[in-house]
N, C-alpha and C positions, 0 to 999 in steps of 0.2 A: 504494500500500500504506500508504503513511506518512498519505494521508488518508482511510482506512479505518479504522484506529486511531486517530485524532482523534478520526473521527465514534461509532464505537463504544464511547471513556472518554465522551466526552460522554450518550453515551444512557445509558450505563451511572449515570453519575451523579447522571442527574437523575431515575432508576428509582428509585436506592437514596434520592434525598430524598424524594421521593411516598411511598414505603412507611415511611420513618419518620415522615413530619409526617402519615399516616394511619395509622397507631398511636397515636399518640401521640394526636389527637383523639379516636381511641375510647376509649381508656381515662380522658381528659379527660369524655367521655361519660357514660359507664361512671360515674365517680365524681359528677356531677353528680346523676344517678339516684340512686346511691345515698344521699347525703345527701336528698335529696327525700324518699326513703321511710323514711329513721330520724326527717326532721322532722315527717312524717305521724303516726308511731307517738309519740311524741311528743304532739303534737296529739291524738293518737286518746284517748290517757291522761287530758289534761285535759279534754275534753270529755264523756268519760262519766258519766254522771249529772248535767252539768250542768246548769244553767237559763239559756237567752239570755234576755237582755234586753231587748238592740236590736241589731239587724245593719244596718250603712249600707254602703253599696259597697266601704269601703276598711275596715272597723271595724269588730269584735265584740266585744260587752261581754255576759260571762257572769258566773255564781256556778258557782263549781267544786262536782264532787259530792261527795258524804260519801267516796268513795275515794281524793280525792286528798293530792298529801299535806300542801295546808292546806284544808282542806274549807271548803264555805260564803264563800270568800275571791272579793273582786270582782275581775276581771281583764280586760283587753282586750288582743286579739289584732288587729294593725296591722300595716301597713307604714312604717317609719322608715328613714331614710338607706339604703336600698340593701338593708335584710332585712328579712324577716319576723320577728316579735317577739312574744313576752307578757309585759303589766307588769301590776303588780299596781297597784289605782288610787292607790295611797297613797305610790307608788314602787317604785325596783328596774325590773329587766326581764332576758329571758331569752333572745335570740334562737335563733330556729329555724334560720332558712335564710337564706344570705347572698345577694347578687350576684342581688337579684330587681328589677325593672325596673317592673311593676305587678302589681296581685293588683285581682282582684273578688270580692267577699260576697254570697251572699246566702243570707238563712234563711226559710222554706218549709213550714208543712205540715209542722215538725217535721224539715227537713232542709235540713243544713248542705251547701253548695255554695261551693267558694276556687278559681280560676282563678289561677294566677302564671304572668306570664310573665319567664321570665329571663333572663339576659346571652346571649348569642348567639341571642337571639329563641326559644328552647323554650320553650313555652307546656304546664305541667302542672295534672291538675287533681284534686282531692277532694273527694270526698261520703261524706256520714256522717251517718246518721239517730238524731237526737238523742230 
C-alpha cells in the first residue's frame, strides 16, 4: 500500500510539472507571435508608399512615403545584435523584434519578402507588395 502511494505522488507530480512547463511555453508562444505581428504592422506602416532602393539578403535601404511620419527620410531595415531594426542613415534606430537569430530579404517585382528565424528555431515570414 505504502508503495502504491509512492508511486502515485510521484506520477502525480510529474503530471502536474508537464502541464505547467506546457503552459507556460504556450503562452511563451503565444507572446512570441504576438510581438511578430505588432513588429509587422509596424513594418507595414513604414513601408507604405515607400521607395526601395537596394535589398541585399540581410539589408533594406528605402525612402519612406509621404505618410510616414518623417517622409522622404533614408532608412535601413537590418538585423543587428540579436533584433531586427530600422535606423535612419544619418543615425538613431528603432528596433522591431528582438531574440531573432537570422532574417533573409529579398525585393521582387515590387514585392517585399523577410524570412526570421528566431530563438527556439521559429522561422516566421512576410510579404508585402510594395
Amino acid at each position: 500500500m505504502i508503495l502504491y502511494l509512492l508511486l502515485s505522488t510521484v506520477c502525480f507530480s510529474v503530471i502536474c510539472n508537464e502541464i505547467f512547463f506546457t503552459n507556460r511555453l504556450i503562452r511563451q508562444e503565444n507572446l512570441t507571435l504576438i510581438k511578430w505581428h505588432t513588429s509587422m504592422l509596424k513594418l507595414d506602416y513604414l513601408l507604405a508608399g515607400a521607395k526601395i532602393k537596394e535589398c541585399k539578403n540581410d539589408k533594406l535601404m528605402l525612402v519612406s512615403g509621404p505618410n510616414y511620419t518623417q517622409p522622404n527620410k533614408d532608412y535601413v531595415l537590418e538585423q543587428y545584435k540579436g533584433m531586427i531594426r530600422v535606423k535612419g542613415v544619418k543615425g538613431g534606430h528603432m528596433p522591431l523584434l528582438n531574440d531573432v537569430k537570422q532574417i533573409e530579404m529579398n525585393y521582387h517585382d515590387n514585392i517585399f519578402q523577410m524570412k526570421a528565424r528566431l530563438k527556439y528555431r521559429r522561422t516566421y515570414e512576410y510579404v508585402n507588395k510594395i
